[in-house]
C-alpha positions in Angstrom: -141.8 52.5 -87.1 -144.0 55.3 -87.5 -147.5 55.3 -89.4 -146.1 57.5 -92.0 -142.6 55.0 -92.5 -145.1 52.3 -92.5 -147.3 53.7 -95.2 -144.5 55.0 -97.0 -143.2 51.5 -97.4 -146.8 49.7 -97.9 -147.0 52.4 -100.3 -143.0 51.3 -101.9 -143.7 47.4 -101.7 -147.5 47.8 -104.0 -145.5 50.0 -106.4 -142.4 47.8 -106.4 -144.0 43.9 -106.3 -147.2 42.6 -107.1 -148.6 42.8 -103.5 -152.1 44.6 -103.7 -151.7 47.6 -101.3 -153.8 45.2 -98.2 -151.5 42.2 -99.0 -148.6 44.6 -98.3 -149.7 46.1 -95.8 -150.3 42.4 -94.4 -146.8 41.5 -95.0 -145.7 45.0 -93.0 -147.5 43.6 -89.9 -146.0 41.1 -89.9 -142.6 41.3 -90.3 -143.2 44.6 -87.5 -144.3 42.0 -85.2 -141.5 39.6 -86.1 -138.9 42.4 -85.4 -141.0 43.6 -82.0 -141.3 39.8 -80.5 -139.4 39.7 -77.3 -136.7 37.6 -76.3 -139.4 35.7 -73.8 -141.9 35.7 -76.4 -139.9 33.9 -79.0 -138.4 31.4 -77.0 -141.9 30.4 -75.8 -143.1 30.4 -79.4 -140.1 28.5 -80.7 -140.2 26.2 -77.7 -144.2 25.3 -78.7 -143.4 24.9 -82.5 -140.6 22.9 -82.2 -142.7 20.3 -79.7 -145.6 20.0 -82.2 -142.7 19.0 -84.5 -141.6 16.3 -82.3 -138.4 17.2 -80.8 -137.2 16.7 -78.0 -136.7 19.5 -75.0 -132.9 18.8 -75.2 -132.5 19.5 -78.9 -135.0 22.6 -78.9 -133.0 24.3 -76.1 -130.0 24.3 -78.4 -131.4 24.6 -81.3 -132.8 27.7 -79.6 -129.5 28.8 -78.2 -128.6 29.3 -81.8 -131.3 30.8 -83.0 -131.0 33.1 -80.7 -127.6 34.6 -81.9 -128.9 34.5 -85.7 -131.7 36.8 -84.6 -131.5 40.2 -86.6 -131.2 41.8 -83.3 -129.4 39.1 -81.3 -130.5 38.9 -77.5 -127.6 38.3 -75.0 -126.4 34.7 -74.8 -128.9 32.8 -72.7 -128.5 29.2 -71.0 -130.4 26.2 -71.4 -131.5 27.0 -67.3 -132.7 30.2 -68.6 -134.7 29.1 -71.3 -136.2 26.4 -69.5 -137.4 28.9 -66.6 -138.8 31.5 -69.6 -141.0 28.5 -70.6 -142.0 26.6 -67.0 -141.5 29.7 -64.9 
């Protein structure tokens, strides 16, 4: 998204919500970087969260198998192998 898209729609969400113009430009950044994560990056992420919860490897690699293909912009269909080697190399 460009500079001018993004201020265009900080601009949009502080006339359309009750988001000062900073806290919307806050949200913006953040959704960006949710959108521009990579496939590695997430599943990483995911794979951290999900251990501080408590699970176990078994049930975060399919729950991340599935999380996968709910994604807004789905990444091809990865294995449990290739999840495990995007985390432990």
């Amino acid at each position: 998204m460009s500079d001018f898209e993004a201020t265009d729609l900080i601009k949009h969400l502080g006339r359309n919500t009750v988001l000062s113009e900073q806290q919307a430009s806050q949200v913006v950044a953040e959704v960006l970087a949710y959108f521009n994560e990579d496939t590695e990056s997430f599943i990483r992420r995911r794979h951290r969260e999900m251990q501080q919860q408590g699970y176990s490897n078994t049930e975060i690699f399919t729950a991340i198998q599935g999380e996968l293909r709910s994604r807004l912009f789905p990444a091809a269909s990865i294995s449990e192998r290739q999840i495990r080697r995007m985390i432990y190399g």
